[in-house]
N, C-alpha and C positions, 0 to 999 in steps of 0.2 A: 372838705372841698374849699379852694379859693373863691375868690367872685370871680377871677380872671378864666376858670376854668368854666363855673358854671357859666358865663357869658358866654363862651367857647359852644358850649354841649346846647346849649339854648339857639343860638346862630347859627348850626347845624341841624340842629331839629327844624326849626324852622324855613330854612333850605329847602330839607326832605319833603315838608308838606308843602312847601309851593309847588316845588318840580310835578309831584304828585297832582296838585290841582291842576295845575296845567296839563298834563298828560288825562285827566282824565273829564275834565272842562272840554277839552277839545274832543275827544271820543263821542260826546255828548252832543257837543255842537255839531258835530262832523253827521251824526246817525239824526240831527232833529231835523237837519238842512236837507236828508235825505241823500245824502251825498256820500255816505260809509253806510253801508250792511252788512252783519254781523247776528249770527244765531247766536241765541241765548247760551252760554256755557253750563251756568249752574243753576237752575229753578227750583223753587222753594213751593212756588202759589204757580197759580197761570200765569205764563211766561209766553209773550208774544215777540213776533220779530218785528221790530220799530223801519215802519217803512212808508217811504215819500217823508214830505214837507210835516214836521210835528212839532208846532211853534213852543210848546210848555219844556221841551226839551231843548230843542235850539237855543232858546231864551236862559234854561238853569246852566247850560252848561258853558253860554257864554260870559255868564258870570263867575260862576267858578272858576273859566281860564281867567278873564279880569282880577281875579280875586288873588289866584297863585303867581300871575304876574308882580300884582302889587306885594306879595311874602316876600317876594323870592330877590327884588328890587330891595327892601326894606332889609331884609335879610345880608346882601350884599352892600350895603351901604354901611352896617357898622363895624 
């Protein structure tokens, strides 16, 4: 493999997982603010439906989207 390639396949990946944190950053922030409900899909353990104001969730998942912003910025920048 080139470097130019692997740069390539790296820039893309990293793409992938910002879109991803964003997308799921915000699910997070959306369901901690209270604001999106959403039953559990897949349960492992006791699985509860996250509902009203749930600040530990609002908070993760606002950084997550902050987080996949910044990939995804850094990612399109080179």
């Amino acid at each position: 493999m080139t470097i130019h390639l692997k740069e390539k396949i790296m820039k893309y990946l990293q793409l992938a997982i910002g879109v991803i944190a964003i997308l799921l950053g915000g699910l997070w922030a959306l369901q901690g603010l209270g604001i999106l409900h959403l039953e559990p899909v897949a349960c492992v353990a006791d699985c509860e439906t996250i509902e009203g104001f749930t600040p530990k969730w609002a908070i993760t998942g606002l950084i997550v989207f902050l987080g996949g912003i910044l990939a995804t910025v850094f990612a399109l920048r080179r």
